[in-house]
LUMBA-571895 format. One line per 3 residues: number of its first residue (from 1); their letters; for each residue x, y, z of C-alpha. Coordinates in steps of 0.2 Angstrom, whole numbers, always signed. Each point is the difference from the previous one (the first is absolute). Example, Ala and Ser with C-alpha at 12.3 -4.5 7.8 and 13.67 -1.06 7.14 Angstrom:
! residues 2
1	AS	+62:-22:+39 | +6:+17:-3
END
This chain:
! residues 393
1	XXX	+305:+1101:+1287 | -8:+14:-10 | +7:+17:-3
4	XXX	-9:+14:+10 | -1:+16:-5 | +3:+15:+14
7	XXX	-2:+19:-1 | +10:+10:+9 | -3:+18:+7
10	XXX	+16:+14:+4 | +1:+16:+0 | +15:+2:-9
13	XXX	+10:-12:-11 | +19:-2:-9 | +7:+12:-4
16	XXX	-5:+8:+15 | +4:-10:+15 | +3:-5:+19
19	XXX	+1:-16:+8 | -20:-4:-3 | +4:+1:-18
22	XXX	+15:-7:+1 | -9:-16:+9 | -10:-4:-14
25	XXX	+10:+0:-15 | +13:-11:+11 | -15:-11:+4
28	XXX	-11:+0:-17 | +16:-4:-9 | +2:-16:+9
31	XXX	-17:-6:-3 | +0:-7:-14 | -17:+3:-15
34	XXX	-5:-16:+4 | -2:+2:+16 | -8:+16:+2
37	XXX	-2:+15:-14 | +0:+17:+10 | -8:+15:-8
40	XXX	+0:+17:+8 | -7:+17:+2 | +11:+14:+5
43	XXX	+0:+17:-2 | +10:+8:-14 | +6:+14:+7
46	XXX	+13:+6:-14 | -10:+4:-16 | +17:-8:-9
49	XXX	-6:-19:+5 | -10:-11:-9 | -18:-2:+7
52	XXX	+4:-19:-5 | +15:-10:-1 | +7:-17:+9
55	XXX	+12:+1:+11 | +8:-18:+6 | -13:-10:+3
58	XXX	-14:+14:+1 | -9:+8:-11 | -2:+18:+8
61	XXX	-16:+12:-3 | +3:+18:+5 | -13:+12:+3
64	XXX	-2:+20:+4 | +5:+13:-9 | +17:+9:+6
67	XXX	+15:+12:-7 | +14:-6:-10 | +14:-1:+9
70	XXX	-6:+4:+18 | +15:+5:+12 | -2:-7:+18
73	XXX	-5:+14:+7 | -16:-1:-11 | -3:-16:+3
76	XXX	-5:+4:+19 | -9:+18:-5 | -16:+6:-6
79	XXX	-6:-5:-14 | +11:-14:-5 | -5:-8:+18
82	XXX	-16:+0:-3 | +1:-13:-14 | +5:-13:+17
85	XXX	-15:+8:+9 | -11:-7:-13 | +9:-17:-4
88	XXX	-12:-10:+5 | -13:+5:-7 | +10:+0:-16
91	XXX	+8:-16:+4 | -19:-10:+2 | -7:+6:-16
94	XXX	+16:-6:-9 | -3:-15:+9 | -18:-2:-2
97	XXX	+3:+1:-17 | +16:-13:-1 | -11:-12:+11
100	XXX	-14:-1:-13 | +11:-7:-14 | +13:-9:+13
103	XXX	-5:-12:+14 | +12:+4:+16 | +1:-13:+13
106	XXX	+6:+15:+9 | +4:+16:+2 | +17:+7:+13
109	XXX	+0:+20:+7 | +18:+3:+3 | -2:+11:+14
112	XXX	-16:+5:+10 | -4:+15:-11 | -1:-13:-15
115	XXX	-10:-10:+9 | -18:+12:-7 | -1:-6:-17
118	XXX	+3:-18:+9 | -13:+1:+9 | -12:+8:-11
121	XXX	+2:-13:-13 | -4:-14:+16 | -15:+8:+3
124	XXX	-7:+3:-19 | +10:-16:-7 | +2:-12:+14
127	XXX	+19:+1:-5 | +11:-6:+16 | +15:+10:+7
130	XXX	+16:+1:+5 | +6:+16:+10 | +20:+1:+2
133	XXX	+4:+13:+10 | +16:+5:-2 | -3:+21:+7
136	XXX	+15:+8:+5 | -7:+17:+11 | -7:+0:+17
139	XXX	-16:-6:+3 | -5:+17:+6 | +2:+8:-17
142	XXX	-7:-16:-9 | -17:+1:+9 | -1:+20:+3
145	XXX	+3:+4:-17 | -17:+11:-3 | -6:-10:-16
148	XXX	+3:-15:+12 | -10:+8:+13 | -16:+3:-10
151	XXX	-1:-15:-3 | +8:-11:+11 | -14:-14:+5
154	XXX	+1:-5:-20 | +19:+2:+5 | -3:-12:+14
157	XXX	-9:-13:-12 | +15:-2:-9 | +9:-8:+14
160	XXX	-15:-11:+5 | -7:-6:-15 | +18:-4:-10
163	XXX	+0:-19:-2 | +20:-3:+4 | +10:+14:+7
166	XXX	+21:+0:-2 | +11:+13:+10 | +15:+1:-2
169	XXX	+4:+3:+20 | -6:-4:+17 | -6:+19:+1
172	XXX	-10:-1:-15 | -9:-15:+5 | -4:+9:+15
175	XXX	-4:+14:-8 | -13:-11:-9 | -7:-8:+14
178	XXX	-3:+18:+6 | -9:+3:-15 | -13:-14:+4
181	XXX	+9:-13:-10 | -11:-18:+2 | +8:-12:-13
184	XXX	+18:-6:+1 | +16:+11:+0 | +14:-7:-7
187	XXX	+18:+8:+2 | +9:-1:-14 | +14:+14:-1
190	XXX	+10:+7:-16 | +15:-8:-5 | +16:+5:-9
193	XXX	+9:-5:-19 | +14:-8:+9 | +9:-2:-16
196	XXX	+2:+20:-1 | +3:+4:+16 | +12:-13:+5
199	XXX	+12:+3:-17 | +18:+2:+3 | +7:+19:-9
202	XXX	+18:+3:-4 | +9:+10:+10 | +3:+12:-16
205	XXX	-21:+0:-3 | -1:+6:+19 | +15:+13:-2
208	XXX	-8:+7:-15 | -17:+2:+8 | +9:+8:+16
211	XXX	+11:+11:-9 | -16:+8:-10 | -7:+4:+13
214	XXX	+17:+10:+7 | +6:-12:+14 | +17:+4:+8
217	XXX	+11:-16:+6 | -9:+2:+17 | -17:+3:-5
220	XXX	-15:-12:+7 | -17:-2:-6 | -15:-2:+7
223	XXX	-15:-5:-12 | -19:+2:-2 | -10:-6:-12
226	XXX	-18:+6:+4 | -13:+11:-8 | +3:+19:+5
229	XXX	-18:+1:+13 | +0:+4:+19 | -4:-16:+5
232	XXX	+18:-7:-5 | +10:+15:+10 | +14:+4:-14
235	XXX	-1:+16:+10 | +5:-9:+16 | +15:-9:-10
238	XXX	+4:+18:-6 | +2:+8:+18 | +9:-14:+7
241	XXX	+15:+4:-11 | +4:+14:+9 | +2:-10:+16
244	XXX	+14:-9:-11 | +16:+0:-7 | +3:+9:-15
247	XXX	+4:-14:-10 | -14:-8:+2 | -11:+2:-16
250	XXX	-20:-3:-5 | -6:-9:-14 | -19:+4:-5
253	XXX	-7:-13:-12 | -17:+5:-4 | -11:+13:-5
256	XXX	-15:+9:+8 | -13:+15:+5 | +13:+3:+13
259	XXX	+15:+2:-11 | +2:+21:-1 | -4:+0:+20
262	XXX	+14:-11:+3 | +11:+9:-13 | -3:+15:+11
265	XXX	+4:-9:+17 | +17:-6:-7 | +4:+18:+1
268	XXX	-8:+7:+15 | +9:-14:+8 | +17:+4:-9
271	XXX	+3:-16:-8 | -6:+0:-18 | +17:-5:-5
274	XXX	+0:-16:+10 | -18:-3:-7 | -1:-8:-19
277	XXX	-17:-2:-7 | +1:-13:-14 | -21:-1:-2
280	XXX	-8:-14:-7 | +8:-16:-4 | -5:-15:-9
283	XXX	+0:-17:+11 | +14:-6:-10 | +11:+15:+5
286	XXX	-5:+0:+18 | +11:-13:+7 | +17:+10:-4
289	XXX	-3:+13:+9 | -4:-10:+13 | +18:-11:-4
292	XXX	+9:+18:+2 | -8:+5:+18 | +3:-4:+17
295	XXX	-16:+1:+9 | -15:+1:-9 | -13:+8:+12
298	XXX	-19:+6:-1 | -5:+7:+16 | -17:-1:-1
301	XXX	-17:+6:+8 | -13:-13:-9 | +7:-16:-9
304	XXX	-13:-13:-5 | +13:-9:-3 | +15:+5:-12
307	XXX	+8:-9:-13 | +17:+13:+0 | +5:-7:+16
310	XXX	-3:-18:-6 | +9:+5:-17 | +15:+6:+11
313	XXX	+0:-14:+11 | +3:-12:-17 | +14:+11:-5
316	XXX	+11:+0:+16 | -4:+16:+7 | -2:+4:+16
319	XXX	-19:+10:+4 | -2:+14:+11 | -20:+2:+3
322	XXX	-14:+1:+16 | -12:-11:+5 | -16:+5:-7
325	XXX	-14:-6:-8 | +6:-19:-9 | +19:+4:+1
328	XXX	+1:-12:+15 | -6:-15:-10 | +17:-3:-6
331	XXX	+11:+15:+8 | +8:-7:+20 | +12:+13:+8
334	XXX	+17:-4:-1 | -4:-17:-9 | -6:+6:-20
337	XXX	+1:+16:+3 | +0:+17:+11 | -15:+8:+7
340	XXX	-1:+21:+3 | -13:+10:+6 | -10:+9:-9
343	XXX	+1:+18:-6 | +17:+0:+12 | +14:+7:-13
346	XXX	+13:-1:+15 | -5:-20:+3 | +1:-4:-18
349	XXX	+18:+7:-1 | +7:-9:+18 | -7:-15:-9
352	XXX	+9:+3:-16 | +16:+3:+8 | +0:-15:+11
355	XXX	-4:-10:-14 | +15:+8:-10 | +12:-3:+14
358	XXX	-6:-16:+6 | +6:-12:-13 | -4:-16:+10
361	XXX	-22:+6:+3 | +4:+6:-19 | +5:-17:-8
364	XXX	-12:-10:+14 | -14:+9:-8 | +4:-3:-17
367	XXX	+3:-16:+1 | -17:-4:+9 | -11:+11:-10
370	XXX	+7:-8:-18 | -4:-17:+8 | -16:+5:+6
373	XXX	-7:+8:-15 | +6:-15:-12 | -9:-12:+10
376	XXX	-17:+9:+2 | -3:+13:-16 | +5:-7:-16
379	XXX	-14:+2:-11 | +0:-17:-6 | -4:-4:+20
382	XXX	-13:+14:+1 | -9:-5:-17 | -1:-18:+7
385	XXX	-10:+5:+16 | -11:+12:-12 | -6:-14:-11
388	XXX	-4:-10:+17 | -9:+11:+11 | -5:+15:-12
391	XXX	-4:-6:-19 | -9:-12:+7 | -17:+9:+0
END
């Protein structure tokens, strides 16, 4: 079989990442460069990276002109923003120019957003696409932003005129149907490195870890790892803790627009000592935390779908959530998991404290979520049904 050659489109790229990003370096590096070579444009939104370099098995191309060093903060604020206002029309002149010297069997928008320069180069170089939609907010602020708005009939033509469209959730592909999606929609969700997030820590790694962050004998963690932005409701977590017990503590993995606001809640709320940031952590470093906590909860108002809880559910933690958006998709009450209500701090701390004190539902859970996850989202598994339904194109 001849190699093909494929071009993908995101907006953001390592070393700035989510789960979208995550997804494809999990997935590029298990395709082998005889199979497929991946090139991408993406935008460089710290003056300190390379406008070229190979990362995996992808050669990455970064466009727009940004800071050095841009806090996260900037990154959502004019004018640093703007440069993701005009990524597609960056993103299609880089790739106009990379398709005159490289023939692409194909080109892949991860996520809708990406999907312009996709659809640009269909029209202008018959090049095929794949859309992925991976999008994590509500569909309301998706499709009501007012650069969507403007424009949202070439919007609209991103969804109908994509040649294979992957979701990672029942809710995104209906959200694609919604959009006017004609060709097939295939739901492929993310998947997790079992290998780190099922590996067994000493107890004196784990003791270490708790006793930098101050934990007393009877102290109890609760975990998140999320980025710090409304739609994953730190601040709902952060309000709970009130409704608690004292020694019940709050892990924040993650960094964020958000981050000085919920600084701020911890004290209005009187619990800032019971709150530990620890900001951004590699991949790598993630799955102790989570080996040092009780319950790991997210209690959501949008989830496309949310590879943390998945991450968590490998580890052997137990995951506090609600059921919005594609949570549901792997997340039954009382079976892999706990569901909450959303934006309903006293719910959220009745279901941490019956999970605490229930040690049968506890270890039920556990135990069903591990199994679950292992059979449905190694990566190996997910990359298998990529190369059958998606790369096909």
């Amino acid at each position: 079989m001849a190699k093909k050659r494929v071009l993908i489109f995101s907006l953001m790229y390592y070393p700035l990442v989510g789960g979208a990003e995550i997804a494809v370096k999990e997935i590029t590096d298990r395709v082998s460069r005889g199979e497929i070579e991946f090139d991408m444009v993406t935008l460089r939104h710290d003056r300190n990276l390379p406008k070229v370099e190979r990362i995996g098995n992808v050669t990455v191309y970064r466009v727009g002109l940004s800071k050095k060093d841009p806090t996260p903060e900037e990154l959502v604020s004019f004018p640093v923003y703007l440069i993701k206002v005009i990524y597609p029309v960056l993103a299609f002149f880089k790739a106009f120019g990379l398709s005159m010297k490289n023939r692409y069997e194909a080109s892949w928008a991860i996520m809708s957003y990406a999907g312009f320069p996709a659809l640009f180069l269909r029209f202008l170089r018959g090049i095929p696409y794949i859309l992925t939609l991976q999008e994590g907010d509500s569909i309301g602020h998706i499709t009501q932003r007012w650069r969507i708005r403007l424009i949202f009939p070439l919007y609209a033509l991103i969804f109908k005129k994509a040649d294979i469209i992957q979701t990672i959730s029942r809710f995104l592909a209906s959200f694609a149907r919604g959009m006017g999606a004609t060709r097939p929609i295939v739901i492929i969700p993310n998947g997790v490195a079992l290998e780190q997030f099922t590996r067994e820590y000493s107890d004196g790694d784990l003791i270490s870890l708790a006793e930098s962050l101050g934990a007393r004998h009877e102290t109890r963690y609760l975990v998140t790892t999320s980025r710090l932005v409304p739609k994953n409701a730190v601040d709902i977590l952060i309000m709970a803790l009130k409704y608690v017990p004292e020694n019940i503590e709050l892990i924040v993995v993650g960094d964020g627009p958000d981050k000085k606001m919920l600084l701020g809640l911890t004290e209005s709320e009187e619990v800032a000592k019971r709150v530990h940031f620890v900001g951004h952590k590699d991949i790598s470093e993630v799955p102790r935390y989570l080996a040092v906590s009780d319950i790991f909860i997210r209690p959501s108002r949008s989830e496309g779908m949310g590879s943390s809880f998945i991450e968590a559910m490998a580890a052997g933690v137990p995951v506090i959530t609600t059921g919005v958006g594609g949570i549901t998709d792997f997340l039954k009450d009382g079976e892999t998991g706990v569901l909450c209500k959303v934006n309903d701090p006293k719910d959220l701390a009745e279901k941490i404290q019956m999970l605490l004190e229930n040690d049968a539902v506890r270890l039920h859970i556990i135990a069903t979520a591990r199994s679950y996850v292992i059979l449905r989202y190694d990566w190996s598994t997910i990359v298998k049904q990529m190369k059958a339904h998606v790369f096909k194109i």
